[in-house]
N, C-alpha and C positions, 0 to 999 in steps of 0.2 A: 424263623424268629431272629430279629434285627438284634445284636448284643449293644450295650447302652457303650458309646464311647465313654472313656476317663477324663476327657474334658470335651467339651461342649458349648463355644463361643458362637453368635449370632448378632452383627450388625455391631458390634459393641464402637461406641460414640465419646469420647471425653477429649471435651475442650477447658483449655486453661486461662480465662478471658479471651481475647481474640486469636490465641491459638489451636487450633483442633488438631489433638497429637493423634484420638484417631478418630476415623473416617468411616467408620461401617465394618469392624475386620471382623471375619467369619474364621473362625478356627474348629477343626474338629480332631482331636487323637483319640484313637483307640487304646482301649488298653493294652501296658507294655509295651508300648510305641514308643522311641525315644526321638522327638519333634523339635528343631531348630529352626529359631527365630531368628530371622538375620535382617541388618540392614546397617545403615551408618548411625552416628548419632543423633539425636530429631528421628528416627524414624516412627520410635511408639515403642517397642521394645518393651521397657520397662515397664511403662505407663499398662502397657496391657499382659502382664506379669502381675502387678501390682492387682487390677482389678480381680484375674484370678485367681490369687492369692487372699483376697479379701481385705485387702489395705484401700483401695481406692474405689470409690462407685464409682457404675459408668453414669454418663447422662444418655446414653439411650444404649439399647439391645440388652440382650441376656446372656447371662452364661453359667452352665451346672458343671461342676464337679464331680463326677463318680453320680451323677442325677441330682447330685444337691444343688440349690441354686443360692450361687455366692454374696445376692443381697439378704434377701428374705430367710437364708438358712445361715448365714455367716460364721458361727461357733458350730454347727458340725462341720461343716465345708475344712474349719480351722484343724480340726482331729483327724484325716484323712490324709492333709496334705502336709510336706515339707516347702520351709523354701531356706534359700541362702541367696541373699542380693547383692549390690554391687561390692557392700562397704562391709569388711565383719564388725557381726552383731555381737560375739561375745561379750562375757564382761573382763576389764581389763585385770580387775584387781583380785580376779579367781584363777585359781590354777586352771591349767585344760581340763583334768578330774571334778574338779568341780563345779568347773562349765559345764561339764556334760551331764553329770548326776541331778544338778539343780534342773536341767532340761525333760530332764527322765523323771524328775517327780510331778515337774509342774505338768507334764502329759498322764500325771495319772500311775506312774509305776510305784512299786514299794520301793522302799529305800534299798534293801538288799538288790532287787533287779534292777534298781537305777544304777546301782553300784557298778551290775555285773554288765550292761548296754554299756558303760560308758568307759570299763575296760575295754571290752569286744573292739571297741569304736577306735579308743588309741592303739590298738594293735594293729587294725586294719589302715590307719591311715598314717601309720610309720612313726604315732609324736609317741611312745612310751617312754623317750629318754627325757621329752618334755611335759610330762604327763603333771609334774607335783612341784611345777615353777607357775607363775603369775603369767597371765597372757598378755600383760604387757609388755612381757621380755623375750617375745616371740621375735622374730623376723615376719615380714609383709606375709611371706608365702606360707608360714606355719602358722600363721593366724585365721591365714583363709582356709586352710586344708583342717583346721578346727570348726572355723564353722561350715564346714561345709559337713561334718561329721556330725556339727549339734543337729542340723537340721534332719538326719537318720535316726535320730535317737528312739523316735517313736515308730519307724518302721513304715513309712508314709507310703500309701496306694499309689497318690501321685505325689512326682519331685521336682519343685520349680528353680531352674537356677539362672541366675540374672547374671551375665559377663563370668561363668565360675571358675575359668583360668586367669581370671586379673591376678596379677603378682606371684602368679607361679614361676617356675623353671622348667624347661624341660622335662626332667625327670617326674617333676610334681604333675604336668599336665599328662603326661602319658599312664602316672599311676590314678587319675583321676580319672580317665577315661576307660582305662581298667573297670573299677570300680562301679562306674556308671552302665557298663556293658554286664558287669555280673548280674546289676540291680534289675535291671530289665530283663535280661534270660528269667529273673525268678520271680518277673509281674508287675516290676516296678515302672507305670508312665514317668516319663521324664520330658519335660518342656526346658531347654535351656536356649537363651538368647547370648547373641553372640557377635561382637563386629568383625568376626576370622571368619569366610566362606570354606577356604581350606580346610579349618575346623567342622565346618559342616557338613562338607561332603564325603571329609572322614568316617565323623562318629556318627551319620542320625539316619535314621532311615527314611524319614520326609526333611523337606525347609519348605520353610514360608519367609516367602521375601516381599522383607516391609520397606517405606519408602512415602514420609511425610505424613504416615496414617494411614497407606491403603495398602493391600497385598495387591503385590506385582505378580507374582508365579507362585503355585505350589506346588509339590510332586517329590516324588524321592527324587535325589542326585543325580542320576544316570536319566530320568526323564527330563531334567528342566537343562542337560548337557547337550541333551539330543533334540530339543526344539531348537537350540543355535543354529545345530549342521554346521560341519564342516571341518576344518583344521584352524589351527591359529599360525600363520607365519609373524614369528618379533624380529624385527633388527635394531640393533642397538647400534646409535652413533658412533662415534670417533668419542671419547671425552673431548668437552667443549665442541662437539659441533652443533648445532640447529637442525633440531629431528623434522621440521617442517619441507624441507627440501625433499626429503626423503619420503615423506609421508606424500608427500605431490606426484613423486619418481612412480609411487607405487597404485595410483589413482588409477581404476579400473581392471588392477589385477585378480583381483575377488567378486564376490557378488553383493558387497558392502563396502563401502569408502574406508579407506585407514584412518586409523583412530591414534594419536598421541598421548601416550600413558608418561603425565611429566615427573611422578612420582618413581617408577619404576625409572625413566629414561628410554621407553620401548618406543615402536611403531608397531603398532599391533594391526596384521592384514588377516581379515577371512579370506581363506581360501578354501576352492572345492576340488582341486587335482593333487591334494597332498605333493609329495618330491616331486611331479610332473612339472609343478610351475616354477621351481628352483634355475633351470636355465631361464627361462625368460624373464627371471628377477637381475642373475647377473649380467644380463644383457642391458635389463633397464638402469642397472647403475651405471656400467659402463657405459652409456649412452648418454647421463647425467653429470658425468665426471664427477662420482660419489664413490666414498669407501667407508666401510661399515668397521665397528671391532667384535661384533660378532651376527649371529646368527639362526634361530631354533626353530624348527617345527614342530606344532603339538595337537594334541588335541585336546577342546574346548574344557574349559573348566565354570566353576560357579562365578568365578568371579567376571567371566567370557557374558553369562546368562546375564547377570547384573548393571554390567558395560554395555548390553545389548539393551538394555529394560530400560535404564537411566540415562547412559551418555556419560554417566561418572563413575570410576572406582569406587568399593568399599575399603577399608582400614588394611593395611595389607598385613599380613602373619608376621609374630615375631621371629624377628632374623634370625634366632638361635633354636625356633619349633624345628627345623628339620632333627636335629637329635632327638626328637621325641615320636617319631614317624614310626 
């Protein structure tokens, strides 16, 4: 007996006048999967959060929630699922308490148990010293880690969250991540989109990577790291030097042309001999009359698969995520 996945997307199609943000993308999570959607911006992301969620019709394909289907069932679809998007929803001129109680009635709870969720909620998510202030006197990252708790209020099967570390810290994003790992140990699906691969191949135990409206790979982490093969050699220039020299120096030492990451400042070379090809690198500088200021070997990451798929980077990690590792 086949178990019914927690979400269930097929073909789904939505164009914006002459843009088609998506393409046909087939999605499926099981239940208690936690499933990241990745890609840059324009890739669809949202747009197909959004249809899942029941904000947006598609113009072609389907998709059920928990077996509901998100046009023709729309208000149950609504009772099953949370979401929190890019921008918080709260209201500004309600305390956090009464954000969250007001959320707990309008799903249905009595006033007493709306009371008692929306304690529960600010304990869990660190605001009880801001629990009985206006949420417009929040800071960015208190107001998100608010709504990000409105959207638990009702204890939702599936949890959609659109970008759900924008305007965190550190600390914010790791106790979010926290949180979202409990949720799922205890059955909760979780769909979050995300422009951090880092972030993905952390927390999720599948990604779907988008790109213009079409899924490029799916797979958990360690599968779509392993269709790369291979190690990554970076060297990074001199400051002010011209990484093209470099990246010429290094033309044919892999089984893929060097790539110029101008963001990062890297030359990123596939290689297949790990430390074995490290002499014949310093050979071929030396032989260039090139000097480097540094140097690393690693192995292949999400954001390796992506650069392989596209030819372009995604958004790269906030510089101060490594405290939250």
């Amino acid at each position: 007996m086949t178990t019914q996945p927690a979400v269930d997307a097929q073909g789904l199609v939505k164009r914006f006048g002459a843009v088609t943000a998506l393409a046909g993308v087939d999605l499926r999570v099981p239940a208690g999967e936690v499933l990241a959607l990745v890609g840059p911006n324009g890739a669809g992301k949202t747009t197909a959060v959004r249809i899942l969620a029941t904000l947006l019709p598609p113009d072609g394909g389907h998709a059920r929630i928990t077996g509901l289907d998100v046009v023709r069932q729309a208000p149950a679809v609504r009772r099953v699922i949370g979401l929190s998007g890019q921008y918080a929803a709260v209201d500004a001129y309600l305390t956090g308490r009464e954000n969250l109680t007001m959320i707990g009635r309008l799903s249905g709870l009595r006033r007493s148990a709306a009371r008692r969720r929306a304690g529960d909620l600010l304990e869990l998510f660190g605001l009880g010293a801001a629990a009985d202030r206006q949420s417009r006197t929040y800071s960015g990252g208190t107001r998100r880690r608010l709504d990000v708790a409105a959207s638990l209020v009702a204890r939702p099967a599936v949890l959609f969250l659109d970008e759900p570390t924008t305007g965190l810290d550190p600390r914010g994003r790791l106790d979010l991540w926290r949180l979202i790992g409990e949720l799922a140990a205890q059955g909760t699906t979780v769909l979050f989109s995300t422009q951090y691969l880092t972030e993905a191949d952390r927390y999720a135990d599948r990604v779907v990577l988008l790109d213009r409206g079409l899924v490029l790979a799916a797979g958990t982490p360690a599968q779509l790291k392993a269709a790369v093969g291979g190690d990554r050699l970076e060297l990074r220039p001199r400051p002010g030097d011209d990484a093209r020299p470099l990246a010429a120096a290094m033309a044919g030492l892999g089984p893929a042309p060097p790539s110029v990451d101008p963001g990062a400042g890297l030359v990123v070379v596939p290689v297949a001999d790990g430390p074995d090809v490290l002499p014949e690198v310093a050979a071929r500088l030396a032989a260039a009359g090139l000097r480097i200021a540094g140097l690393t070997l690693r192995r292949p990451s999400l954001d390796d698969v992506f650069l392989d798929l596209t030819g372009a980077p995604v958004a790269p990690y906030p510089a101060d995520a490594g405290s939250a590792s």
